[in-house]
VEXPA-386532 format. One line per 4 residues: number of its first residue (from 1); their letters; for each residue x negated, y negated, z negated of N, C-alpha, C. Coordinates in pm, whole numbers. Each point is the difference from the previous one (the first is absolute). Layout:
# residues N
NUM> a> X:Y:Z:X:Y:Z:X:Y:Z; ...
This chain:
# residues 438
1> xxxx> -1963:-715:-2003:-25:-52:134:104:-106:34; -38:-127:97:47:-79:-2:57:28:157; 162:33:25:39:2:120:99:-95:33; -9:-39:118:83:-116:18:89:121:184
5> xxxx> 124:-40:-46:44:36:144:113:-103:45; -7:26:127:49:-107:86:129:31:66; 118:-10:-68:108:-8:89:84:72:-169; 151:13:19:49:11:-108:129:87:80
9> xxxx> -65:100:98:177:26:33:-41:213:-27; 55:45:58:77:162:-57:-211:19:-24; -94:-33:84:-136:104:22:-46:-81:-158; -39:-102:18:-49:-113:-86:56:40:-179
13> xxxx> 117:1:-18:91:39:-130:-22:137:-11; -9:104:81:-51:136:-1:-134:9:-66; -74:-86:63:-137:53:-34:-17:-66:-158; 25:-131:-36:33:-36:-92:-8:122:-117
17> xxxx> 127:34:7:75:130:-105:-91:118:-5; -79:33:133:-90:88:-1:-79:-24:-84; -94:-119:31:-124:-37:-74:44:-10:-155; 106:-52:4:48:40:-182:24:101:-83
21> xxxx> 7:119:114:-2:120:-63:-126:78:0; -105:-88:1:-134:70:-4:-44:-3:-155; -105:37:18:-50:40:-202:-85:-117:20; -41:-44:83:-120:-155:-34:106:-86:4
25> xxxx> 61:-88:-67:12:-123:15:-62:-166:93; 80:-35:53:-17:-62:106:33:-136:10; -36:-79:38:18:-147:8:107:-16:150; 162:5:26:15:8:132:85:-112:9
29> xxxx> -45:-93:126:95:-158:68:56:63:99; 108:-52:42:69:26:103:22:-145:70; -39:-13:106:5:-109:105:77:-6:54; 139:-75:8:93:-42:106:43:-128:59
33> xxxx> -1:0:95:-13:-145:60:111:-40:0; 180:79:-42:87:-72:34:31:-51:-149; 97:-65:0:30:-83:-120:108:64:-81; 33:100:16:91:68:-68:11:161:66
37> xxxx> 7:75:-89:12:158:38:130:66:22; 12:-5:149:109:35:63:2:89:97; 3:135:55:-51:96:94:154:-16:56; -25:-15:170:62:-24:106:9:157:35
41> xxxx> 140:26:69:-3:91:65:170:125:-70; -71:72:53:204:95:-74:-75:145:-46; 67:88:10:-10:141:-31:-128:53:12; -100:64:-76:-115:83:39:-2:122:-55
45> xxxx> -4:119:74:-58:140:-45:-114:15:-75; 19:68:-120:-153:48:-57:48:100:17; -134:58:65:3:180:-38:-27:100:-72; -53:106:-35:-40:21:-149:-136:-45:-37
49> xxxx> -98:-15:114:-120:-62:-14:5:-74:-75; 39:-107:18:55:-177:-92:93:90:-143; 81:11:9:65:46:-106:-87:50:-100; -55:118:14:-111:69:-106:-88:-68:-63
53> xxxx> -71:-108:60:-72:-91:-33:70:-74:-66; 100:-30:19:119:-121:-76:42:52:-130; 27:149:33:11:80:-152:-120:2:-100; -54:18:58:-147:3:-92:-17:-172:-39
57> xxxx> 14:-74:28:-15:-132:-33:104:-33:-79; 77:66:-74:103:-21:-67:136:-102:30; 7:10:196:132:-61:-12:94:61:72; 7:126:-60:92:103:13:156:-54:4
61> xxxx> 12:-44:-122:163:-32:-64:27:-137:65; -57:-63:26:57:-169:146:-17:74:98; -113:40:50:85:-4:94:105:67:81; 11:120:-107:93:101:23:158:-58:-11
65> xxxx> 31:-95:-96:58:-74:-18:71:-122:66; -84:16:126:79:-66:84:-45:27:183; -74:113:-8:-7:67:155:104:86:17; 23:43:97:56:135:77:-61:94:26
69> xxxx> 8:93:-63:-38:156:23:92:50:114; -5:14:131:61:45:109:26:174:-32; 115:35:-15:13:177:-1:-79:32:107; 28:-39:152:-96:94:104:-8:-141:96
73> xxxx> -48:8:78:-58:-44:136:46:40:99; 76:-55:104:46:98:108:-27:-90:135; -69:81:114:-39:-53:103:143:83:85; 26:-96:75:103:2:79:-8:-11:163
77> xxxx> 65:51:87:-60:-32:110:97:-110:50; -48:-117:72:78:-127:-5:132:-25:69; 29:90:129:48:-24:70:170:29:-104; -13:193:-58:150:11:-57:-44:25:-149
81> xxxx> -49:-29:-77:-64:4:-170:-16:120:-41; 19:146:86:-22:90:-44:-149:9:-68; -17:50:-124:-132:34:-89:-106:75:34; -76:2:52:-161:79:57:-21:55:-91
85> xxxx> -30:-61:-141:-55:83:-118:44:-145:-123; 14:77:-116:105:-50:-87:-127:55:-137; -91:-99:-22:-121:22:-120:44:-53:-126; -12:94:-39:78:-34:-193:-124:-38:-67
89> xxxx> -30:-152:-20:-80:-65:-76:19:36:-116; 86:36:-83:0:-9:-103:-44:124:-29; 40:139:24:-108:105:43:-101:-3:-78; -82:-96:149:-119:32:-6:-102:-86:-56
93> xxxx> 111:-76:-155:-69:-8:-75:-114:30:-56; -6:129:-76:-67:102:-50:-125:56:47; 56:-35:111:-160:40:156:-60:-80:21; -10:-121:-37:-88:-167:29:-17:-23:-134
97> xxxx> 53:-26:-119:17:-7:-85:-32:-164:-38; 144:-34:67:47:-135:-15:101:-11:138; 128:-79:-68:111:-4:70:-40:-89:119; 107:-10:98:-32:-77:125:131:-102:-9
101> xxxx> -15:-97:-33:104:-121:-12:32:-132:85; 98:-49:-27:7:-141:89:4:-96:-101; -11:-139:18:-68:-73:-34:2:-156:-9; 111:-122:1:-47:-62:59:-130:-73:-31
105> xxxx> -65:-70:81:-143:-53:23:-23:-69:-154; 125:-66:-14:-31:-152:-64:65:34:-162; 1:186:-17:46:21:-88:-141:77:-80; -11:58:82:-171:23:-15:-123:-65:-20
109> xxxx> 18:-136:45:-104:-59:-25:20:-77:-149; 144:-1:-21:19:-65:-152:-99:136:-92; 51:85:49:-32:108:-115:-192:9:-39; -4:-24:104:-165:51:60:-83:-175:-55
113> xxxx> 107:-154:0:-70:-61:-76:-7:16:-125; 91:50:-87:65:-24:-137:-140:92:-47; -26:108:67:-84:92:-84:-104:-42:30; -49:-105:108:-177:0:4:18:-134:-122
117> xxxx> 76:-51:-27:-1:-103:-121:-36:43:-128; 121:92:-4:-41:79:-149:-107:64:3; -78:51:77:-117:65:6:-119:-119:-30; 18:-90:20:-52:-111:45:-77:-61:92
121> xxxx> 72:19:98:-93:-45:122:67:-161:-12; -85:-91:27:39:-154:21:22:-12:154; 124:-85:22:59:-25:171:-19:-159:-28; -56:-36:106:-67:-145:20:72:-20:123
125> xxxx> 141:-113:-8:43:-20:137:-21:-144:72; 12:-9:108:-11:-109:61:-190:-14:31; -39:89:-1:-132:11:16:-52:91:116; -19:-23:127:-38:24:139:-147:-7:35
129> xxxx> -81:91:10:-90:35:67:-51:-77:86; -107:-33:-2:-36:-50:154:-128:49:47; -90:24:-69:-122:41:5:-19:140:-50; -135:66:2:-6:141:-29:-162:-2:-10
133> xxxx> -19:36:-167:-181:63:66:46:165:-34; -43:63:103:85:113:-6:-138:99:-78; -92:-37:40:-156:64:-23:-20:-42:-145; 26:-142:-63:-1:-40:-135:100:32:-85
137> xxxx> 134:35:60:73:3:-121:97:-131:-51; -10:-95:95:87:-117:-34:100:-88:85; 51:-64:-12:133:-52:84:21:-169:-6; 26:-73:59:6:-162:12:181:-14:15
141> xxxx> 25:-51:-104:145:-37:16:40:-160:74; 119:23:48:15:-94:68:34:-197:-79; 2:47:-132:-26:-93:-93:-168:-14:-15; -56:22:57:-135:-15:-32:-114:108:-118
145> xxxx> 132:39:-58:-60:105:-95:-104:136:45; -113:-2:-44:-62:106:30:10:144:-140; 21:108:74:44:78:-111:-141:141:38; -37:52:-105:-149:116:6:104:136:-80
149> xxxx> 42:75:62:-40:132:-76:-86:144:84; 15:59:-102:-74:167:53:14:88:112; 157:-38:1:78:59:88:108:-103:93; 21:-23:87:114:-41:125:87:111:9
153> xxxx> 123:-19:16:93:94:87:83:-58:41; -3:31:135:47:-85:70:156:70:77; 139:-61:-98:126:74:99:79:-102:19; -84:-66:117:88:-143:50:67:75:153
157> xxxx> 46:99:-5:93:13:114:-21:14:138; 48:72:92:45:12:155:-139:-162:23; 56:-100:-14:-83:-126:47:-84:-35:-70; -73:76:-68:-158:-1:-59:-113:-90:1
161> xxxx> 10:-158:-76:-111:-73:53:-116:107:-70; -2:82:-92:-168:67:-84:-6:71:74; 87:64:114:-26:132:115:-131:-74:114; 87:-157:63:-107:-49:19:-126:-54:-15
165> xxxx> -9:-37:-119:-159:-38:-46:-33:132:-17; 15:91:-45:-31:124:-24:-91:83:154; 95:-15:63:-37:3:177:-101:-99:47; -29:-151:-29:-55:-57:51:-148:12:-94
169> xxxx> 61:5:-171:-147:88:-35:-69:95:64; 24:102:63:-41:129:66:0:-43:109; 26:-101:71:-67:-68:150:99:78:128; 114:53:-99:85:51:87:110:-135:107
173> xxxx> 121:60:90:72:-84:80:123:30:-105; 33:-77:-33:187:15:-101:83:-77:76; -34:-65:140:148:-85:45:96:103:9; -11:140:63:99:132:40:50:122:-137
177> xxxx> -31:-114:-86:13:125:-96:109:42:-46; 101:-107:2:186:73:-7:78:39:144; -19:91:12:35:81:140:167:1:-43; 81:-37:218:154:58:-69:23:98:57
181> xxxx> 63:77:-96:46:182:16:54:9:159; 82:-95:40:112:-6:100:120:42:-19; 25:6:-152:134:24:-48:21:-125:-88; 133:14:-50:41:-126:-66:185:49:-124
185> xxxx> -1:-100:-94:119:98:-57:117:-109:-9; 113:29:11:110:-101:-36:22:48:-174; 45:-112:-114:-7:69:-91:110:-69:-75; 126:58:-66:115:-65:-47:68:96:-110
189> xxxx> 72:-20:-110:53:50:-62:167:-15:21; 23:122:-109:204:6:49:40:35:-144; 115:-52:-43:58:41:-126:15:136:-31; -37:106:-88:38:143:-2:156:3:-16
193> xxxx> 36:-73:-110:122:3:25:96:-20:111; -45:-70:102:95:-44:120:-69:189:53; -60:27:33:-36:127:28:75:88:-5; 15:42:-157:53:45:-61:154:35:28
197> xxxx> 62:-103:28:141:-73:39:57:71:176; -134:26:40:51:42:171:6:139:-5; 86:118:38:-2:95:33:-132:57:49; -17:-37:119:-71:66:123:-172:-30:-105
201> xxxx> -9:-69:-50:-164:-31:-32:-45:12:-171; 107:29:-72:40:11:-134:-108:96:-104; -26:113:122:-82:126:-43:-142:-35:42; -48:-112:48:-117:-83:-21:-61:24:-109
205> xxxx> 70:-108:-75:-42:-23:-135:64:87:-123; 44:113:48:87:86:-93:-103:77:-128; -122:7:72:-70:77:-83:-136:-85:-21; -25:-96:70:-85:-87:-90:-169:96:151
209> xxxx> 91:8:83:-110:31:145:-60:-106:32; -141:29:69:-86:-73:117:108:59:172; -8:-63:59:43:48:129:-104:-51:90; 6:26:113:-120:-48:113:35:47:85
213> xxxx> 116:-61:119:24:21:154:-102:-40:104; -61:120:74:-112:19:69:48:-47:123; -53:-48:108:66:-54:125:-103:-72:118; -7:30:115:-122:-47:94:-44:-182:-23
217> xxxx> -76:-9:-111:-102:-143:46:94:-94:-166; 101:108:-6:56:-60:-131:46:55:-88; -16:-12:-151:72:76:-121:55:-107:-103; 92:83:-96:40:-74:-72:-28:111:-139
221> xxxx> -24:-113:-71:-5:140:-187:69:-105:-66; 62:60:-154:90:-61:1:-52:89:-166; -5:-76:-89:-32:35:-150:97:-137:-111; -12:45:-123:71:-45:-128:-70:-83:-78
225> xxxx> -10:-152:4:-96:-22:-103:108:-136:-103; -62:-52:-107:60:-83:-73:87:80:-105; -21:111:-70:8:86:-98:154:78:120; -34:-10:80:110:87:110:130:-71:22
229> xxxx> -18:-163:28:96:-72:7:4:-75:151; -137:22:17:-11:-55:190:-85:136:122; 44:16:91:-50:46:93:-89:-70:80; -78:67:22:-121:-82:74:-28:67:140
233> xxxx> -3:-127:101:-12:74:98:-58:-29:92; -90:97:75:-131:-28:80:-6:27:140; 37:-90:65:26:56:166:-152:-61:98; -60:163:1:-127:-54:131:14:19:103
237> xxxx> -49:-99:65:-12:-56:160:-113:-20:63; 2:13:132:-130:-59:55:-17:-134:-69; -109:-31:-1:-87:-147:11:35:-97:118; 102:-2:45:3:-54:157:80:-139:3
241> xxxx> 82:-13:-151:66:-147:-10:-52:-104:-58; 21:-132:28:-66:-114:-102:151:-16:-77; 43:-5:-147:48:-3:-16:53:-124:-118; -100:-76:-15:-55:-149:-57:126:-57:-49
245> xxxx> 66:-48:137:86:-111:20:153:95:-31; 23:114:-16:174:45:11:14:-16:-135; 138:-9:31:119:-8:-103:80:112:-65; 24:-1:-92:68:130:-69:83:98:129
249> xxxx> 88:-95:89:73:62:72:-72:64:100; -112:-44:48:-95:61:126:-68:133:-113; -62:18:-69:-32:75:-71:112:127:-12; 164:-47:-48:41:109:16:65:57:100
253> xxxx> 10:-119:111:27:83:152:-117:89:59; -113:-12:-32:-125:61:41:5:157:-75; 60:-3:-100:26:128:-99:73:64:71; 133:-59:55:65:34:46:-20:100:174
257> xxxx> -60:-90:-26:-34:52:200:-117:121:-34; -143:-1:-83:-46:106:-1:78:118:-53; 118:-9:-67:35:146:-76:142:56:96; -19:-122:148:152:94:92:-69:177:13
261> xxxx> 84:15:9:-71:192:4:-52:93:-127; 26:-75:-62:-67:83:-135:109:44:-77; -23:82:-81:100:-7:-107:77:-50:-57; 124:1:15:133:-88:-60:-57:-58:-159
265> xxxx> -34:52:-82:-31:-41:-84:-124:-81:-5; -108:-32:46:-48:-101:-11:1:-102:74; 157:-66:101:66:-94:69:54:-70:-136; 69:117:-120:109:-53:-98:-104:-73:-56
269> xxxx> -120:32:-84:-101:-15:-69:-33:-153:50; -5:-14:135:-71:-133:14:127:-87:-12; 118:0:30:121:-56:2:23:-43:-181; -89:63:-73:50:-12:-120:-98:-130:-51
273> xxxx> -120:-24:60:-140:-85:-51:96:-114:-19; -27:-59:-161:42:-143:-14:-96:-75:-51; -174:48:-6:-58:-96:-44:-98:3:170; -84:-113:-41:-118:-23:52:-48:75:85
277> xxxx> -4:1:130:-95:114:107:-168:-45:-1; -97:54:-27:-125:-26:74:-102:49:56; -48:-30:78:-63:120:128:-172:-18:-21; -60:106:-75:-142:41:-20:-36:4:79
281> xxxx> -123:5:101:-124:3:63:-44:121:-102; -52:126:73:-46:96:-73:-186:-36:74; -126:-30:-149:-124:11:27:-80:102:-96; -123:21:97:-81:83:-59:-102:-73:-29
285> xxxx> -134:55:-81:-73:-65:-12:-168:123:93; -39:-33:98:-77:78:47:-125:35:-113; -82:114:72:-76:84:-102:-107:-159:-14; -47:-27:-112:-107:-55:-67:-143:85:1
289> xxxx> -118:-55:-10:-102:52:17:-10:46:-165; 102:-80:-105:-88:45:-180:99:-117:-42; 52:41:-105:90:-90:-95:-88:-75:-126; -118:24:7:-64:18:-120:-155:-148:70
293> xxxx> -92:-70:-124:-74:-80:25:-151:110:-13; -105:-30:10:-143:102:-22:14:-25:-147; 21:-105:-97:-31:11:-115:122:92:-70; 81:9:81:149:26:-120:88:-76:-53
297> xxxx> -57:-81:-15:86:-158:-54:94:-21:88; 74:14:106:88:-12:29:65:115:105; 142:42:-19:61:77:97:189:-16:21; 8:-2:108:118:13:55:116:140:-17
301> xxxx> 74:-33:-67:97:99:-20:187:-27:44; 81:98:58:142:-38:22:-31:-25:114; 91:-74:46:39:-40:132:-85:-78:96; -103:-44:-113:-108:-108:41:-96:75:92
305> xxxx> 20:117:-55:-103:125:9:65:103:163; 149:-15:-28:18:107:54:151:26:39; 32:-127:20:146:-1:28:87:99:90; 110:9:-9:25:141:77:176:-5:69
309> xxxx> -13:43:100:202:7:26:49:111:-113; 177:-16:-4:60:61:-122:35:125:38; -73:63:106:154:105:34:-50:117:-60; -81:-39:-102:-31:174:-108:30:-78:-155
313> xxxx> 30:-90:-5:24:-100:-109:-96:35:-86; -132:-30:11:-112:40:-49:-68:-145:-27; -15:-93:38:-62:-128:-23:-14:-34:-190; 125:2:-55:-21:-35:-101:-136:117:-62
317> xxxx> 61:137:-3:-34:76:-88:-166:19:68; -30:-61:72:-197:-25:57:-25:-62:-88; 68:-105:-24:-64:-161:-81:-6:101:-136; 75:11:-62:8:113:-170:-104:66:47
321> xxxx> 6:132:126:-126:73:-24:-164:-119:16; -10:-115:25:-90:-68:13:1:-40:-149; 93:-53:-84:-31:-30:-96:-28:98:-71; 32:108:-13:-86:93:-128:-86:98:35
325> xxxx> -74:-11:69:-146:26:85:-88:-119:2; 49:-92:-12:-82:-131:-27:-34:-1:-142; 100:10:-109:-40:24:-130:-72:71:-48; 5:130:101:-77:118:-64:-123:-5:61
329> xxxx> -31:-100:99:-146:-22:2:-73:-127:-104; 53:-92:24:-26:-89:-73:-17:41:-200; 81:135:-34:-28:23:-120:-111:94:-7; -45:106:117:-129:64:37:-106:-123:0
333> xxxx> 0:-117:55:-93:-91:-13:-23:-61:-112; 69:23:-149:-26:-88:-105:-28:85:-115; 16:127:81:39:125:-142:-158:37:-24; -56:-53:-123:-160:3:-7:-39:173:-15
337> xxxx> 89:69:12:-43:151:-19:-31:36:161; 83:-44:96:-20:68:135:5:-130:97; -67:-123:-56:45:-145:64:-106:44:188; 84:-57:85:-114:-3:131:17:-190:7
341> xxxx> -12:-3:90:34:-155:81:63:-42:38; 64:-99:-14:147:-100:55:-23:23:118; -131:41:98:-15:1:117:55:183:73; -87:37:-120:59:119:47:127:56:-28
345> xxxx> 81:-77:-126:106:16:-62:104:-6:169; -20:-168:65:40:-46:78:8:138:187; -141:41:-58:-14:52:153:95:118:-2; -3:94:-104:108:127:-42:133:-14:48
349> xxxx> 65:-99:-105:112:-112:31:43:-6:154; -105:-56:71:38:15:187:15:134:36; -131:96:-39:22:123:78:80:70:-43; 94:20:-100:90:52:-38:144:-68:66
353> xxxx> 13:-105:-49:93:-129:69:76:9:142; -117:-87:69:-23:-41:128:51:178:107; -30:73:-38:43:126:108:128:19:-12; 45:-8:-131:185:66:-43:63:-131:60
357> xxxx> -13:-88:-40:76:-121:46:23:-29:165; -95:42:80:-27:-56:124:60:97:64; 19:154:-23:43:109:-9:143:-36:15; 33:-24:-121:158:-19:-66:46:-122:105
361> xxxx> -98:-82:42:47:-128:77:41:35:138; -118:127:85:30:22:102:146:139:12; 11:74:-126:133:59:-11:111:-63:46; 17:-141:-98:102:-67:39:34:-56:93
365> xxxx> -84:-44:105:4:-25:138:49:137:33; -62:89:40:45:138:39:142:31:-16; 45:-42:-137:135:53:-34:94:-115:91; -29:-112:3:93:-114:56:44:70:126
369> xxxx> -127:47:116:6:80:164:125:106:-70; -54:67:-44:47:178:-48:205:-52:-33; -8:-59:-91:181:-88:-19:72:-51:100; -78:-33:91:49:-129:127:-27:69:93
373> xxxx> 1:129:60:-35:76:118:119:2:132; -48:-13:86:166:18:96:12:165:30; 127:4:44:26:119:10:-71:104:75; -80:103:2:-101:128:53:-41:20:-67
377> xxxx> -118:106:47:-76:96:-59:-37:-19:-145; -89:-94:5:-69:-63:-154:160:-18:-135; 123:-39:78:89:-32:-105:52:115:-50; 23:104:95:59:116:-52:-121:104:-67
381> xxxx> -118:-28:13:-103:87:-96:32:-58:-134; 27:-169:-23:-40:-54:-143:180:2:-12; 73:65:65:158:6:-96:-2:132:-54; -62:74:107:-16:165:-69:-53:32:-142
385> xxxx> -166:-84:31:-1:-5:-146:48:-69:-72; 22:-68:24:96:-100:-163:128:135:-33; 42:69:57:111:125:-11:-83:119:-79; -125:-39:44:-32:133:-113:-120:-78:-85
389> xxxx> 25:-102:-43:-136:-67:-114:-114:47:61; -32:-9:116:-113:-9:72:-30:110:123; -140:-99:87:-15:81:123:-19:152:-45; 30:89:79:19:148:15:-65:54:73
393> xxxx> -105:90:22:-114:48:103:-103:-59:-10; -111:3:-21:-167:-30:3:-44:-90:114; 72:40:96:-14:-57:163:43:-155:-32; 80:-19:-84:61:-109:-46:-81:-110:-80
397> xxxx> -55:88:-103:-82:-85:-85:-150:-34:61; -4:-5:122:-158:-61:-22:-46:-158:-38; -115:-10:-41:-54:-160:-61:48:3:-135; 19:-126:-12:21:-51:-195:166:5:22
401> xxxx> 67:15:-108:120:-8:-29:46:-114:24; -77:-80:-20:84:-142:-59:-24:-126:132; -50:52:90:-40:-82:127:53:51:114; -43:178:-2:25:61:133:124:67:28
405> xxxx> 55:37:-94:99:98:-2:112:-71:74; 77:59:87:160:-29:31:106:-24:-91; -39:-23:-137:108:9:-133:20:-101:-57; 108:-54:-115:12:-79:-59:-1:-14:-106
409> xxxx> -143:-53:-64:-44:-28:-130:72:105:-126; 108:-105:-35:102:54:-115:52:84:16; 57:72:162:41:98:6:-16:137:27; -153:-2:14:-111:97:-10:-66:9:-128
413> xxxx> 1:153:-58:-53:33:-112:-159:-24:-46; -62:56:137:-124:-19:-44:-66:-164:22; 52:-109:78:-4:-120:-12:44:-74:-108; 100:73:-91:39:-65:-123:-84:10:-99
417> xxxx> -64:138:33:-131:45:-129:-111:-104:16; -36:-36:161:-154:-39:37:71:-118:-67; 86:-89:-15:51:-132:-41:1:-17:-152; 82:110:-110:30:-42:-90:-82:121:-75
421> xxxx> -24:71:28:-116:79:-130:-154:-53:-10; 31:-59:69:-227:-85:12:32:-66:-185; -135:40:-1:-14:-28:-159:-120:-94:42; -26:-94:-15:-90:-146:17:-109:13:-105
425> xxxx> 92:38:-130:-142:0:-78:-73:186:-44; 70:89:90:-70:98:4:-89:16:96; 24:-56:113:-108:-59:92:-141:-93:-20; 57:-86:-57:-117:-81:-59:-61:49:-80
429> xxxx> 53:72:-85:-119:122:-108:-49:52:88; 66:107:97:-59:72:83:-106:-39:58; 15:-136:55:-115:-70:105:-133:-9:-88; 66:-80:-156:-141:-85:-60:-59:146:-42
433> xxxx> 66:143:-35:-94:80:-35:-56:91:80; 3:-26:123:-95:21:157:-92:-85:-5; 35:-133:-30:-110:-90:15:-155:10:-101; 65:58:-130:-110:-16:-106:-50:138:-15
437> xx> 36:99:88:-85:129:33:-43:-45:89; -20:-39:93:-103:-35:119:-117:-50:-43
């Protein structure tokens, strides 16, 4: 099968490696419009979701080789850093079965190109999209080139021109389709070693921890990435500044002024930033009517699909579970013993897809409120549980875990399960062999 996909960053190189690890052999282009492969950005969490999949794709030994395996996770309450609950990732290895690591972005995406090469996927750069037959199966480059395959996949990102033709195919409205959260992140790194060097903040990075100071309308987390040589650090805020035009120094007086009252130690932390400050806009991408075209020939996957805020650090490891649920339909569609239709290959693909993701999307909103709470009722239910790895009493748990609950994601047990034990492709068996008894 001849697949062409569109975009070349963590979803795009994922699916890549997927489709290479199928038993049909595959014809796969990778479309990128910039002129050189360079992923913007600092530190990212995979969780074991992403990881397991990464193991199984054989790039166990890179990227182990230069992530951070965090000993535990510790949510803190912001004001004096005392620990709510103190989760030993490394643990709970064994129970996900795949580690939970840090990352940086642009270290990952080397890894994640090197192997869709050797696999052989071809990366075609400087080549931008402009057109879409999303119903045919083909694409108009902005060189004039018209390109036909079997399959589209489309992981051109948060700003999605195939989200829109895709939408305007289906006669839908796409001007509203990147919604903002109303949160936003400041994002800067600090030497471990200068860290290291201060008394008071030293036991930070002593053991190779996630931290996360909880605090009304603002938090800070604070993780290891660059084989554990930089701290990375993530301070959210309302959405309420334009922050375009400042200068390094307005950036870190603004640090300054949100963390009066908080914990002595993350005043030192910002006092220590010697690179670059820059302030995210946190967006979502609202629910879509179908990621997918009537023929199959084309579908939207990643961020294009389903972009999401970080505060369950789940974004990446969607795009992985999108890529190898995509493979495993697309190899149900070619496998002449149990072959169905690229259409129906495609429709599975959504209904399996499209619920976990949108799910996982509205979690993470949930978790952003649940972190950033001001002081009452609601804050002291979700510190209690974070003290005992989750809500306590029945009265407590009503609705879904991962939306309704008073708790916080990582620091609730049974929210860590609904997050990192989902098996993507035991589901998709599950689904397609409901479907072919009916």
């Amino acid at each position: 099968m001849k697949i062409i996909i569109i975009g070349a960053g963590i979803a795009g190189l994922s699916t890549a490696i997927a489709l290479a690890h199928s038993a049909t052999e595959h014809d796969i282009i990778l479309l990128e419009s910039a002129s050189r492969l360079a992923e913007v950005g600092a530190g990212i969490q995979l969780t074991a979701v992403a990881t397991r999949q990464f193991l199984r794709w054989g790039l166990g030994p890179e990227l182990l080789a230069v992530a951070s395996i965090p000993t535990s996770w510790n949510l803190r309450r912001g004001s004096d850093g005392s620990i709510l609950n103190r989760v030993p990732f490394k643990e709970l290895e064994p129970t996900y079965g795949g580690p939970y690591v840090v990352i940086h972005r642009a270290d990952l995406h080397r890894i994640l190109h090197r192997h869709a090469v050797k696999k052989g996927a071809r990366i075609e750069l400087n080549s931008r999209v402009m057109q879409y037959g999303v119903e045919e199966g083909w694409v108009l480059l902005e060189n004039g080139v018209r390109m036909q395959a079997d399959l589209i996949v489309a992981c051109d990102g948060i700003n999605s021109m195939a989200r829109e033709h895709l939408l305007k195919y289906l006669g839908e409205k796409h001007e509203d389709t990147v919604q903002p959260t109303g949160w936003a992140a400041y994002r800067a790194m600090v030497n471990v070693d200068d860290v290291k060097r201060d008394s008071l903040i030293a036991e930070i990075v002593a053991e190779h921890n996630g931290n996360c100071w909880a605090d009304e309308d603002k938090l800070l987390m604070s993780y290891m990435v660059r084989d554990s040589g930089k701290l990375n650090l993530v301070f959210s805020h309302r959405d309420t500044v334009e922050t375009g035009s400042w200068t390094q120094d307005q950036f870190l007086q603004e640090l300054r002024n949100m963390s009066k009252g908080m914990d002595p130690r993350v005043q030192r932390l910002i006092n220590l930033i010697n690179a670059p400050i820059t302030n995210w806009p946190v967006y979502a991408i609202r629910t879509l009517p179908t990621w997918t075209s009537k023929s199959g020939r084309f579908v939207l996957i990643g961020d294009a699909a389903h972009a999401m805020a970080f505060y369950l650090s789940m974004g990446v490891s969607m795009a992985v579970e999108d890529a190898a649920a995509l493979a495993w339909v697309v190899e149900r569609s070619t496998d002449s013993s149990q072959a169905i239709s690229l259409a129906s290959a495609m429709s599975l693909f959504v209904k399996v897809r499209k619920p976990r993701a949108e799910l996982i999307r509205d979690a993470s909103l949930h978790a952003a409120a649940i972190l950033q709470l001001p002081p009452g009722p609601d804050r002291d239910i979700r510190d209690a549980a974070a003290m005992q790895d989750g809500l306590v009493g029945e009265a407590s748990k009503q609705g879904n875990c991962l939306v309704d609950w008073k708790s916080y994601g990582i620091a609730d047990r049974t929210i860590r399960d609904a997050c990192y034990s989902y098996d993507v492709i035991a589901d998709i068996e599950e689904q397609a062999n409901t479907v072919g008894s009916q």
